[in-house]
TORDREN-717708 format. One record per residue (C-alpha): residue number from 0; y, x, z. Coordinates in steps of 0.25 Angstrom, whole numbers. Each point is the difference from the previous one (the first is absolute). Example, Ala and Ser with C-alpha at 12.3 -4.5 7.8 and 13.67 -1.06 7.14 Angstrom:
BEGIN
<nuti=0&yy=-18&xx=49&zz=31> .
<nuti=1&yy=14&xx=6&zz=-2> .
***
This chain:
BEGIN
<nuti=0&yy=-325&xx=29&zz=192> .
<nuti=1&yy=-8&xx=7&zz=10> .
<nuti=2&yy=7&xx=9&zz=9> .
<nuti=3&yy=-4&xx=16&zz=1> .
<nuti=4&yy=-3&xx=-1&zz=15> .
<nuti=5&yy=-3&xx=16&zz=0> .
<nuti=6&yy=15&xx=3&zz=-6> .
<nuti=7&yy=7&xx=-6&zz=11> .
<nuti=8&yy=-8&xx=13&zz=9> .
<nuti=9&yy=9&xx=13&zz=0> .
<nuti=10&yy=-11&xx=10&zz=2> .
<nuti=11&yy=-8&xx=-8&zz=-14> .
<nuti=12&yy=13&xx=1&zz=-6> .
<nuti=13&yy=2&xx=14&zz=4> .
<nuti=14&yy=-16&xx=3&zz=-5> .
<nuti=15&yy=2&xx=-7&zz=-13> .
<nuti=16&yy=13&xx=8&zz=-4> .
<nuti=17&yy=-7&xx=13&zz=4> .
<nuti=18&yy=-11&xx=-4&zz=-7> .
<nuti=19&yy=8&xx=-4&zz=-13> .
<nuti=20&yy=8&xx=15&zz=1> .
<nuti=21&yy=-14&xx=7&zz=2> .
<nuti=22&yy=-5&xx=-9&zz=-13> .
<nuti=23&yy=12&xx=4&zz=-9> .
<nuti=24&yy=-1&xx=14&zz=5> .
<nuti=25&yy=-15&xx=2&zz=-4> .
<nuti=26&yy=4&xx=-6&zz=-15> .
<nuti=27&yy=12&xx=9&zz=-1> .
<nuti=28&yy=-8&xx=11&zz=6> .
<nuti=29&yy=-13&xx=-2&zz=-11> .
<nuti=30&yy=9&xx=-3&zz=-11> .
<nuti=31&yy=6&xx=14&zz=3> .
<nuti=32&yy=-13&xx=6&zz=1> .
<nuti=33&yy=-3&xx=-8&zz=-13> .
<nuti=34&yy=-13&xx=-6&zz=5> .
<nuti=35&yy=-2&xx=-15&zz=-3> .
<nuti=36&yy=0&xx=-9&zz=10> .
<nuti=37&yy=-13&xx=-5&zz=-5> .
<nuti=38&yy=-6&xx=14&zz=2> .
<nuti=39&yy=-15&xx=-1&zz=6> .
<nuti=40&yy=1&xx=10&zz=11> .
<nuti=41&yy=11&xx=-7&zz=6> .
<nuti=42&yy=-9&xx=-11&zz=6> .
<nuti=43&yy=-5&xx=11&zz=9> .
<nuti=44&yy=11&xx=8&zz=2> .
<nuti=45&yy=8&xx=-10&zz=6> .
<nuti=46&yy=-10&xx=-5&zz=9> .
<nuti=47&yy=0&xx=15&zz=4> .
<nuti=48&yy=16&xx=-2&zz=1> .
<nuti=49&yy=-3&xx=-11&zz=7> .
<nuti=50&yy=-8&xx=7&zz=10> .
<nuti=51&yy=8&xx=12&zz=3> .
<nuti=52&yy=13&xx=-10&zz=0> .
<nuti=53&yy=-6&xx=-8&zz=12> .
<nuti=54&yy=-5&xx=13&zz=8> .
<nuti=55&yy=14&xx=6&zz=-1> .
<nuti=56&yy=6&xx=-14&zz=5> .
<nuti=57&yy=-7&xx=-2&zz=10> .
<nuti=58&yy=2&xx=16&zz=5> .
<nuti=59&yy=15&xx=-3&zz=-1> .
<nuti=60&yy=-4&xx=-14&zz=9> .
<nuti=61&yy=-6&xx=8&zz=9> .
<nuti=62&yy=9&xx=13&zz=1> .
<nuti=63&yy=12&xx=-10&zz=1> .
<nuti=64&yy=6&xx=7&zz=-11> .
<nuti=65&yy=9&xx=-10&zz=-6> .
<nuti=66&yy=0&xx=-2&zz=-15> .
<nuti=67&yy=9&xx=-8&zz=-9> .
<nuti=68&yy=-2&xx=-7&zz=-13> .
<nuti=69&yy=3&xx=11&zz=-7> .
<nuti=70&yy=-11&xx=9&zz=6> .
<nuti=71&yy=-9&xx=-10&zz=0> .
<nuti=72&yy=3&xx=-1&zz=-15> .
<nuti=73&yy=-3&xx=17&zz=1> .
<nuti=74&yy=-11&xx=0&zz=8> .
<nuti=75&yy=-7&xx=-8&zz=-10> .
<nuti=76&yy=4&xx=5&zz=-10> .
<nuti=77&yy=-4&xx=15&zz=5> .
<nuti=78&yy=-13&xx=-4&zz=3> .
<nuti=79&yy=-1&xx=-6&zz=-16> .
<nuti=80&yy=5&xx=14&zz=-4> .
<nuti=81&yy=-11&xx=7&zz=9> .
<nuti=82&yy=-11&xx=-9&zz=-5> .
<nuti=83&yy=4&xx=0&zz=-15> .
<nuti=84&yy=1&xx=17&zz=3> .
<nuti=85&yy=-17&xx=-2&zz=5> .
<nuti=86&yy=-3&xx=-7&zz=-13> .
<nuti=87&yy=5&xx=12&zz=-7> .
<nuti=88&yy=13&xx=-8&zz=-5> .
<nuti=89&yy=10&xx=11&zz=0> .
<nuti=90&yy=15&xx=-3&zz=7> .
<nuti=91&yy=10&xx=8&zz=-1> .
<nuti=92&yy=6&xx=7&zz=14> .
<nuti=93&yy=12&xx=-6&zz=-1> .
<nuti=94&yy=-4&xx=-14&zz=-3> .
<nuti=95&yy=2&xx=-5&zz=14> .
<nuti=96&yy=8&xx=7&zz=12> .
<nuti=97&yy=-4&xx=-8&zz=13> .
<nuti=98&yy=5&xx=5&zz=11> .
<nuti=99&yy=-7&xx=8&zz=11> .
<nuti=100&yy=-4&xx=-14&zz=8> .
<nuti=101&yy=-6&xx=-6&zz=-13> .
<nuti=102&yy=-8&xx=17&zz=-3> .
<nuti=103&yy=-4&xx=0&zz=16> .
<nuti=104&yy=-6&xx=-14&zz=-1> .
<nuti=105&yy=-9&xx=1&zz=-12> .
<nuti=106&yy=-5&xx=15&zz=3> .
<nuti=107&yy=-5&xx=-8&zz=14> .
<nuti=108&yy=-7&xx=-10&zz=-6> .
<nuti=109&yy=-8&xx=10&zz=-10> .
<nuti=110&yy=-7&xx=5&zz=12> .
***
């Protein structure tokens, strides 16, 4: 049996957890929105996501502003909620509440 080399890595196993949380909180996210997860905008809206994700990332990189697994989980998820909100998918306000961290980092990487 061939051995996970990459598992035995703290920061893949670290990235892979995260990337797990982000997954199951996009679904429950969707589902509450009630939008299939074989919805045709969501090819482009998550590479949107995607985009903004990786811009606030790296500004929190390179501000020194530490973030945890659970803001990384809210960071992407905040940005999913800004890009479904430009594809005219309405979110209710109250459907995430990151904290002022996660707000700042976003607002920066939109301009």
């Amino acid at each position: 049996m061939d051995k996970d080399e990459w598992g035995d890595n703290r920061q893949v196993r670290f990235l892979r957890q995260v990337f797990s949380q982000i997954e199951e909180a996009q679904r429950t996210l969707l589902q509450n929105l009630g939008i299939s997860l074989f919805d045709e905008r969501l090819r482009r809206i998550r590479e949107g996501t995607l985009r903004l994700f990786e811009k606030a990332w790296g500004l929190s990189v390179k501000r020194c502003i530490p973030i945890g697994e659970r803001d990384i989980v809210d960071l992407y998820l905040s940005s999913f909620v800004y890009i479904l909100g430009r594809y005219g998918i309405y979110v209710p306000p109250n459907t995430l509440s990151p904290d002022e961290k996660i707000k700042s980092l976003i607002q920066e990487a939109l301009k």
